[in-house]
VOVO-48772 format. One record per residue (C-alpha): residue number from 1; residue in one letter; chain; x, y negated, z negated. Coordinates in pm, 1 decimal, padded with zeros to 6 digits. Example, Ala and Ser with C-alpha at 12.3 -4.5 7.8 and 13.67 -1.06 7.14 Angstrom:
<zalums>
ZALUM     i   aa   ch         px         py         pz
ZALUM     1    A    A    01230.0    00450.0   -00780.0
ZALUM     2    S    A    01367.0    00106.0   -00714.0
</zalums>
This chain:
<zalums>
ZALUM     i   aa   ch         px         py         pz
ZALUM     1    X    A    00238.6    02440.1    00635.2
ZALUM     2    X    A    00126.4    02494.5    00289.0
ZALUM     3    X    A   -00240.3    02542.0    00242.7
ZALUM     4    X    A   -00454.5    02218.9    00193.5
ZALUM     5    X    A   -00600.2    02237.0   -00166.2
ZALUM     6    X    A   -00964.2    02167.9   -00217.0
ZALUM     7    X    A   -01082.7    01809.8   -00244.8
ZALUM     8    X    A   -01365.0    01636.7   -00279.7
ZALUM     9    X    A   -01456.1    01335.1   -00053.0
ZALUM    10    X    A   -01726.6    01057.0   -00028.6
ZALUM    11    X    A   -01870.6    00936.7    00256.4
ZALUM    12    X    A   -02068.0    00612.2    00235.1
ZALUM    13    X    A   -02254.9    00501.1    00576.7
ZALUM    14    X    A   -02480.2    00253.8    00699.3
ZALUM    15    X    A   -02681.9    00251.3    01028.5
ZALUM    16    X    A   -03049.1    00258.6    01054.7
ZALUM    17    X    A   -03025.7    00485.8    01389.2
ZALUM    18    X    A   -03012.1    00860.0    01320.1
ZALUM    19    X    A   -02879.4    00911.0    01688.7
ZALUM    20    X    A   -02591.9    00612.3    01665.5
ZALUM    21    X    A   -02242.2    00654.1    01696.5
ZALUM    22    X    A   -02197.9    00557.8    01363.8
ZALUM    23    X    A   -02408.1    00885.7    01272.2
ZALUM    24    X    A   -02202.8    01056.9    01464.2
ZALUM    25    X    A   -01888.2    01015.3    01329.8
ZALUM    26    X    A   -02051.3    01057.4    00991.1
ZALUM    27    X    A   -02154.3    01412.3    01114.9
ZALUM    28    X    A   -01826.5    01512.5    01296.8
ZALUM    29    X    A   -01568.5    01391.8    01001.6
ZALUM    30    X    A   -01843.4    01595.4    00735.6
ZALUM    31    X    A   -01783.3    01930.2    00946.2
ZALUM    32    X    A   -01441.5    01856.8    00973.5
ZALUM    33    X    A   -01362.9    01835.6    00596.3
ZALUM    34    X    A   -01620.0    02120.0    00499.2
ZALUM    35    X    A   -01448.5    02326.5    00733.9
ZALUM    36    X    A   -01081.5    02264.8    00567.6
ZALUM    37    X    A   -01218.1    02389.1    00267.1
ZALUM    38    X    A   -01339.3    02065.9    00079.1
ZALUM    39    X    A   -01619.9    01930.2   -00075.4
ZALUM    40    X    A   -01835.5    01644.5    00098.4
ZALUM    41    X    A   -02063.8    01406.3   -00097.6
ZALUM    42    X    A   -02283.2    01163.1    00101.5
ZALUM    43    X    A   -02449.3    00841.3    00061.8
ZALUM    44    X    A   -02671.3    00773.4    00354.8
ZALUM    45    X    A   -02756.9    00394.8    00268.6
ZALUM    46    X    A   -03033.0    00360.8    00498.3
ZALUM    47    X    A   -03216.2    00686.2    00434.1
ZALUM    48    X    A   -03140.4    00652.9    00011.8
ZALUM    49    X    A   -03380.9    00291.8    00071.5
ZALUM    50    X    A   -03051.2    00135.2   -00126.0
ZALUM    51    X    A   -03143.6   -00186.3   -00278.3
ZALUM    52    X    A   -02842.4   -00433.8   -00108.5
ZALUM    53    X    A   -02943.1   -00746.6   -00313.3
ZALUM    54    X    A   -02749.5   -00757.4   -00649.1
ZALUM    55    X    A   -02969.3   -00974.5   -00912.2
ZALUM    56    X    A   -03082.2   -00979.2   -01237.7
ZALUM    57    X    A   -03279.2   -00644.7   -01169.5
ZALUM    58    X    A   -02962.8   -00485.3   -01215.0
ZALUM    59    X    A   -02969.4   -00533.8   -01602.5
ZALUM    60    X    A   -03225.7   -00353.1   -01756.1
ZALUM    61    X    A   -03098.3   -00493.2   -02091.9
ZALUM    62    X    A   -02949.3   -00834.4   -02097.3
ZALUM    63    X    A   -02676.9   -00940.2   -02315.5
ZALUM    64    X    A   -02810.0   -01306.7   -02235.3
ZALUM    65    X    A   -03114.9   -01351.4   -02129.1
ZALUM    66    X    A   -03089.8   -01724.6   -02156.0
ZALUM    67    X    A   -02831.7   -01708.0   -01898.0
ZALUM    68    X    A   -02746.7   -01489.2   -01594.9
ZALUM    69    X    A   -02361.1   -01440.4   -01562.2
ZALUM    70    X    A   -02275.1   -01131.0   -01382.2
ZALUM    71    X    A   -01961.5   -01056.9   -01484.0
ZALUM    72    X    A   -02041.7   -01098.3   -01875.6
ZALUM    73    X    A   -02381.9   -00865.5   -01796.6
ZALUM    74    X    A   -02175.5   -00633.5   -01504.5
ZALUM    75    X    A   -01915.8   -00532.4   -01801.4
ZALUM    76    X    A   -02218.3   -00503.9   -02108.6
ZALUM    77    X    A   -02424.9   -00308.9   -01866.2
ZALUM    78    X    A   -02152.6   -00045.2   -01784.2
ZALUM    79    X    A   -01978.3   -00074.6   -02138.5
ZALUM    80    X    A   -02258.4   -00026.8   -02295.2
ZALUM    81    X    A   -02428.0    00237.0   -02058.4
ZALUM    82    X    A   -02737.0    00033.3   -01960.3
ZALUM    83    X    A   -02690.8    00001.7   -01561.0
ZALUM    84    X    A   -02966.8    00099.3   -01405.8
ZALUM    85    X    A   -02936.7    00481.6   -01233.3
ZALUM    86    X    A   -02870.5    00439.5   -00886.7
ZALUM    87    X    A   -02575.6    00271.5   -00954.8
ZALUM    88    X    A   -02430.7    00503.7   -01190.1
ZALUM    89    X    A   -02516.4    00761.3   -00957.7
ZALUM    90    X    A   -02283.8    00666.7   -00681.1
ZALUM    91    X    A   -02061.6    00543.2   -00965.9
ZALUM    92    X    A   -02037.4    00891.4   -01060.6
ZALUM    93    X    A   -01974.3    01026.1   -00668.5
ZALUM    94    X    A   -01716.4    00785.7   -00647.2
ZALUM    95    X    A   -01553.5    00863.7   -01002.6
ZALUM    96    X    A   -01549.9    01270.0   -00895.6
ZALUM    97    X    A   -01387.7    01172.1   -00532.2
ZALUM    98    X    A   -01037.4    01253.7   -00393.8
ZALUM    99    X    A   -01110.4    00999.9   -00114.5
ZALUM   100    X    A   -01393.4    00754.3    00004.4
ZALUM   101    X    A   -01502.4    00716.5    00394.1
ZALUM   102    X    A   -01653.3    00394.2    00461.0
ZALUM   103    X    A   -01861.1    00433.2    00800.9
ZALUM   104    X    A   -02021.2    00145.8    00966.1
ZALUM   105    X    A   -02107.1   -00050.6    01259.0
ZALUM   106    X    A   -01892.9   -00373.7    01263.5
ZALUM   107    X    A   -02180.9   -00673.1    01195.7
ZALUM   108    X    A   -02056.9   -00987.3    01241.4
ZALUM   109    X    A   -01746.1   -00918.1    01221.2
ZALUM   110    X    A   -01764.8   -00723.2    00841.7
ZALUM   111    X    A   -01962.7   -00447.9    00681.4
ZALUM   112    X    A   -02369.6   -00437.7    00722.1
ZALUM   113    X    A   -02546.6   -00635.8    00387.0
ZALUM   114    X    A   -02674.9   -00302.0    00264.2
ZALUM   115    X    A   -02282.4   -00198.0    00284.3
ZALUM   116    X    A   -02233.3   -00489.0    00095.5
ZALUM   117    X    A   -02463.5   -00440.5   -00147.9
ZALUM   118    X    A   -02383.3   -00131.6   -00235.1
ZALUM   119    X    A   -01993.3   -00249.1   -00319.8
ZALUM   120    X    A   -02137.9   -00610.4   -00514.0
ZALUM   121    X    A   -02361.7   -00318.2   -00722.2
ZALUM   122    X    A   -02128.6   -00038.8   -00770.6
ZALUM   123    X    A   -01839.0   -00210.3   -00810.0
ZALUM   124    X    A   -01920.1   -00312.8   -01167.1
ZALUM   125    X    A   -01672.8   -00509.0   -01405.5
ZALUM   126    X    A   -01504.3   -00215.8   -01652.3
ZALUM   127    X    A   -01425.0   -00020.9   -01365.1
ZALUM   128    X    A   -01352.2   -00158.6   -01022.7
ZALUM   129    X    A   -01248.9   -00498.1   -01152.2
ZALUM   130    X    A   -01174.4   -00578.1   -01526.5
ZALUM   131    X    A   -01034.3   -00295.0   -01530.8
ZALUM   132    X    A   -01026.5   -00145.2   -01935.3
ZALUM   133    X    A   -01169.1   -00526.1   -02026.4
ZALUM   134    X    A   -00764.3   -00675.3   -01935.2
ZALUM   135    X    A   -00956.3   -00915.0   -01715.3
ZALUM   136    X    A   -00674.0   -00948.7   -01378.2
ZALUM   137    X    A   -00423.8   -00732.3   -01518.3
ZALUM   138    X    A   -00510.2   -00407.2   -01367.3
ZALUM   139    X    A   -00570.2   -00503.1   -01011.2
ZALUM   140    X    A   -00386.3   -00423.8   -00633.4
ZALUM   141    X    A   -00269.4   -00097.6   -00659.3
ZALUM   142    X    A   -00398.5   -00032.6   -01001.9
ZALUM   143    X    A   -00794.4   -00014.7   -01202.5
ZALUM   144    X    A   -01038.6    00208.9   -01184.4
ZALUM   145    X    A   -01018.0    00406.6   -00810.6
ZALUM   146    X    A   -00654.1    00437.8   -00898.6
ZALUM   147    X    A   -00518.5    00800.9   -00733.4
ZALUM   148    X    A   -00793.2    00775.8   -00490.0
ZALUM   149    X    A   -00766.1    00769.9   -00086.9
ZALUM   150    X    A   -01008.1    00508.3    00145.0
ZALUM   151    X    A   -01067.0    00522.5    00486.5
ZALUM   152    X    A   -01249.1    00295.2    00723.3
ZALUM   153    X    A   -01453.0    00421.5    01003.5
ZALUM   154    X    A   -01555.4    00127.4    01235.1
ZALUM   155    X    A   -01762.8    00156.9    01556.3
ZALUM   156    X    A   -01713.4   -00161.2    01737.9
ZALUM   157    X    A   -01970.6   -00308.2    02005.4
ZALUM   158    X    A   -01734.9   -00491.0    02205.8
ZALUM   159    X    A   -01402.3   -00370.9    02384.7
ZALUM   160    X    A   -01080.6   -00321.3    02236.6
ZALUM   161    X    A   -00910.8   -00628.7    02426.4
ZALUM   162    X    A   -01118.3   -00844.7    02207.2
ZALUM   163    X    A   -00967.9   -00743.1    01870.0
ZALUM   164    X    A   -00596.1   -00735.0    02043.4
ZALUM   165    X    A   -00318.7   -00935.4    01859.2
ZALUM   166    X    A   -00418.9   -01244.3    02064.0
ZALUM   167    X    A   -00806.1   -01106.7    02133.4
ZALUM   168    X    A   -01017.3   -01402.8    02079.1
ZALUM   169    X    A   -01227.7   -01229.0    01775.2
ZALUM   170    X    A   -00858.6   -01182.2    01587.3
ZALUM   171    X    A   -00684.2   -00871.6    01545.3
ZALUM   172    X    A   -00966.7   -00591.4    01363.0
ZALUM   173    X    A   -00762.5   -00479.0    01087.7
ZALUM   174    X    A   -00727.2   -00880.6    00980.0
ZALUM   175    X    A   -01061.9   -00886.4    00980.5
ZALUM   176    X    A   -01131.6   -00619.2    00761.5
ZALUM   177    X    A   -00861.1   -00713.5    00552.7
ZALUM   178    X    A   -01140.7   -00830.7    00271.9
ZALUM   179    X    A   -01278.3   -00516.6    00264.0
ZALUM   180    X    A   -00939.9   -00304.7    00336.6
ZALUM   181    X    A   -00680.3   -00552.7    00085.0
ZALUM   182    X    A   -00982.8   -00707.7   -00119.7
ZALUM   183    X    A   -01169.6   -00472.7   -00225.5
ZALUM   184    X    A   -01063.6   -00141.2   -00194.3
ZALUM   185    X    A   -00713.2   -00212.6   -00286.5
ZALUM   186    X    A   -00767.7   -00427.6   -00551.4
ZALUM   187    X    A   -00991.5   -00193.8   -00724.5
ZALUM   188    X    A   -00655.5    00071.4   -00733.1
ZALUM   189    X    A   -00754.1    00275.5   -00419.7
ZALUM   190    X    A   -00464.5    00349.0   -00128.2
ZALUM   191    X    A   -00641.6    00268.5    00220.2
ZALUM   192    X    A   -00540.4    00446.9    00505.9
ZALUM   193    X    A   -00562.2    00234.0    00842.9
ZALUM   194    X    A   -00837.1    00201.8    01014.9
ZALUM   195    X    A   -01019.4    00379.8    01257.6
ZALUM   196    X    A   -01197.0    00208.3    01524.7
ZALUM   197    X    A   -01366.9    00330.9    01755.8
ZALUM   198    X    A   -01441.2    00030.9    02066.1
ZALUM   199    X    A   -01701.1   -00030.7    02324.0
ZALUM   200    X    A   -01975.4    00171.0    02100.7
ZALUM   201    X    A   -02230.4    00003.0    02274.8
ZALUM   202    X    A   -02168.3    00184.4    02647.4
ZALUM   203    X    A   -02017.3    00526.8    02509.2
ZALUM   204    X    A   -02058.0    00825.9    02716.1
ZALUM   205    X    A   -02055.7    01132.5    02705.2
ZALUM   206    X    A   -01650.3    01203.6    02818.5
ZALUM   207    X    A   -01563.5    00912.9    02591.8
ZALUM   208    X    A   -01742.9    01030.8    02308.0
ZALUM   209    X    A   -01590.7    01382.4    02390.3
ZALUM   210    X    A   -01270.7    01214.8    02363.2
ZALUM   211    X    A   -01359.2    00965.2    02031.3
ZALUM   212    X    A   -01465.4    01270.8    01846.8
ZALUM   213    X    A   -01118.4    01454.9    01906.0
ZALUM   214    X    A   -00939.8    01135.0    01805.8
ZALUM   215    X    A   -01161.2    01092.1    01495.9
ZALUM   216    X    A   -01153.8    01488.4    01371.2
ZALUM   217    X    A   -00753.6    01438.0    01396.0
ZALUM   218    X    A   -00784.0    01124.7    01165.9
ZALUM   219    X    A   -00995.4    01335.7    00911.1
ZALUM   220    X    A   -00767.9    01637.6    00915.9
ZALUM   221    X    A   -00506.3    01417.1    00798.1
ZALUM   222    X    A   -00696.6    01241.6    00535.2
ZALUM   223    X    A   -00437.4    01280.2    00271.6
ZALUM   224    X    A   -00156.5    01360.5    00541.2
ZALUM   225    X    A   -00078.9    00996.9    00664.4
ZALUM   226    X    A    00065.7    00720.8    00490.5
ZALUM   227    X    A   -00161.1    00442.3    00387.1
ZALUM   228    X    A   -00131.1    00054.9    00466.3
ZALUM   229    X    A    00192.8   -00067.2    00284.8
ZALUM   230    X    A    00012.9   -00370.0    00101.6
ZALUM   231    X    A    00194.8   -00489.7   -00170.8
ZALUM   232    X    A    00098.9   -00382.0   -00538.6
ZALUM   233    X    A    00074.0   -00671.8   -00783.0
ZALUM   234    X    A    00250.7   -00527.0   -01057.3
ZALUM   235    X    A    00513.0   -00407.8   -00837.9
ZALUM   236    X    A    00732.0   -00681.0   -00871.9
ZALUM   237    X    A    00666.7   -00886.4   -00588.3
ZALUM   238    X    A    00446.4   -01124.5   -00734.6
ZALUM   239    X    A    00605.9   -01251.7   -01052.9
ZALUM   240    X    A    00309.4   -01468.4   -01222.6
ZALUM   241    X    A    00050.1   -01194.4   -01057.4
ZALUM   242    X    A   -00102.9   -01492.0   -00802.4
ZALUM   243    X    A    00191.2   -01545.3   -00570.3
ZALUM   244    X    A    00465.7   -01351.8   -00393.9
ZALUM   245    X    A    00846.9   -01433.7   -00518.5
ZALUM   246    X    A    01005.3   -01671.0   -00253.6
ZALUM   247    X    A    01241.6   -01403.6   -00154.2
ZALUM   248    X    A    00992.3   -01140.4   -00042.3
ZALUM   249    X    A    00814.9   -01234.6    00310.2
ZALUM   250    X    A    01026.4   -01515.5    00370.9
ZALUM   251    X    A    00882.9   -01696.3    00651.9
ZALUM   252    X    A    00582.1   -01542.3    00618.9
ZALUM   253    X    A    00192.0   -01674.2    00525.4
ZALUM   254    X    A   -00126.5   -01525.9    00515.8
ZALUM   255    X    A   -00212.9   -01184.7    00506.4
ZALUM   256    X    A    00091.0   -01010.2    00681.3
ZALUM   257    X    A    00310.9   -01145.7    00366.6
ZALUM   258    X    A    00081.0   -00914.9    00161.3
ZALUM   259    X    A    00215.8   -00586.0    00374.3
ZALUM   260    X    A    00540.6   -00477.6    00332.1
ZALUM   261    X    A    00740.0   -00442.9    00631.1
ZALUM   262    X    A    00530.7   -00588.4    00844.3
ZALUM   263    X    A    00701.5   -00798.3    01088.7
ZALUM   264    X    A    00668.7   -01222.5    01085.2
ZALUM   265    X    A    00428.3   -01263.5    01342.3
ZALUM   266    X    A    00256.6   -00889.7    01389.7
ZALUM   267    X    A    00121.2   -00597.7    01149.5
ZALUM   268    X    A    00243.5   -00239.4    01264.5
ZALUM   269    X    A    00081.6   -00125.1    01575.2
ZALUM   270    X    A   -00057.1    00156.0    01377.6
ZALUM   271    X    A   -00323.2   -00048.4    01240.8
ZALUM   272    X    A   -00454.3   -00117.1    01553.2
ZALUM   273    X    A   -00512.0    00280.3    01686.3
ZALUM   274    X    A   -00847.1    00389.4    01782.8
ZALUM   275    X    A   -01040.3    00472.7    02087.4
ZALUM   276    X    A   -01066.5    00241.0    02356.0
ZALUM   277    X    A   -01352.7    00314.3    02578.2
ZALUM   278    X    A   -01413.8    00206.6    02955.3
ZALUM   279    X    A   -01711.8   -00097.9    02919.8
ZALUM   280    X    A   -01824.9    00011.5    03288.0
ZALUM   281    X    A   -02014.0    00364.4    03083.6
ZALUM   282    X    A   -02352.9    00335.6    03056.5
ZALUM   283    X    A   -02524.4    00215.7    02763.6
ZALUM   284    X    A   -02643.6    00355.9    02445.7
ZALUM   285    X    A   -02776.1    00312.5    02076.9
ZALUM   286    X    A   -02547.6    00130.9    01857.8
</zalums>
């Protein structure tokens, strides 16, 4: 095997709880990388204080003040180089990245607010949408994170038979498919599936033993596995940019139309790998 070249990666992660699971798989996928030879940046929401609401705070110099629009003041702040430092801070982190880790506790079925926050904030029009002011142009598959690798590390409370094709909460990587399709891929980044890790809530120590194997296996092959096949828009498949040609997905609606190859009625069982832990272990922080 040819040796892995250096690379530098970003992990972003929100939990409050230094001792959470979510911590822990911060911790274990940072000594992982560092010890393949790369470069790890992180941004440790919680600990950094990071403000999650976005508002008009986040314009130090208005281009209407008569008026808050945030797109129009989004692409004069970062046009102009007027956005406020934190945000050009992790701006920059992201910019200088080879790949982005996403680590979080799954909240109501999505990221945590102060996740949240941090993408409505950093995500600023110029760069991760509006990509070189060609408003929807650039977008999919293409913009700003373009050439960069994403990766989704999810600790889930409840067990893996909930988030099964026909789990009652919906199949996980469907539900993350606003964060995975909507804004990571949109904004030019290829997203890797996800890892979940279930049953957080009553880990123990054999299971997170066996979690932590699993997860240093997914980080060692970081820019090794293929990412999610979703459909680029300026690949062809969707002629007027809004909707796909009626001879791709025929048959198909929603958001397995949006993945190529993915069968009519399933996404590939890939998507769905992670740990599944036994809910009868005792209990812990999460």
């Amino acid at each position: 095997m040819a040796p892995i070249s250096r690379k530098k990666i970003l992990i972003v992660y929100a939990h409050p709880e230094r001792t959470s699971v979510t911590s822990r798989l911060v911790a274990i996928a940072s000594e992982a990388l560092i010890a393949q030879g790369h470069e790890v940046m992180r941004s440790d929401l919680y600990g950094m204080g990071w403000k999650a609401v976005f508002d008009e705070h986040d314009f130090p110099k208005r281009c209407d003040a008569s008026r808050l629009s945030f797109i129009e003041e989004s692409r004069h702040a970062f046009c102009e180089g007027c956005q406020t430092p934190d945000v050009e801070e992790e701006q920059r982190k992201i910019l200088a990245a080879d790949a982005v880790i996403l680590s979080f506790p799954l909240w109501w079925f999505s990221m945590p607010a102060i996740m949240k926050g941090w993408v409505d904030r950093v995500w600023a029009y110029g760069l991760a949408y509006g990509y070189q002011g060609a408003g929807n142009a650039h977008r999919y598959g293409e913009g700003g994170f373009a050439g960069k690798r994403a990766l989704l590390a999810v600790s889930v409370g409840g067990p893996a038979a909930d988030y099964a094709l026909r789990g009652i909460n919906g199949p996980l990587e469907q539900l993350l498919f606003p964060i995975t399709h909507g804004t990571l891929f949109f904004s030019g980044m290829q997203v890797l599936p996800t890892y979940a890790l279930y049953d957080a809530g009553v880990i123990d120590a054999k299971g997170l033993a066996k979690a932590a194997s699993d997860w240093r296996g997914r980080v060692s092959r970081l820019f090794e596995d293929e990412p999610i096949a979703f459909r680029s828009q300026n690949g062809g498949d969707y002629p007027d940019r809004h909707v796909l040609a009626e001879a791709i997905a025929v048959n198909q609606t929603g958001i397995t139309a949006h993945i190529a190859g993915s069968g009519e009625s399933r996404l590939p069982p890939s998507l769905y790998s992670g740990t599944v832990l036994s809910p009868k272990a005792s209990r812990s922080i999460e």
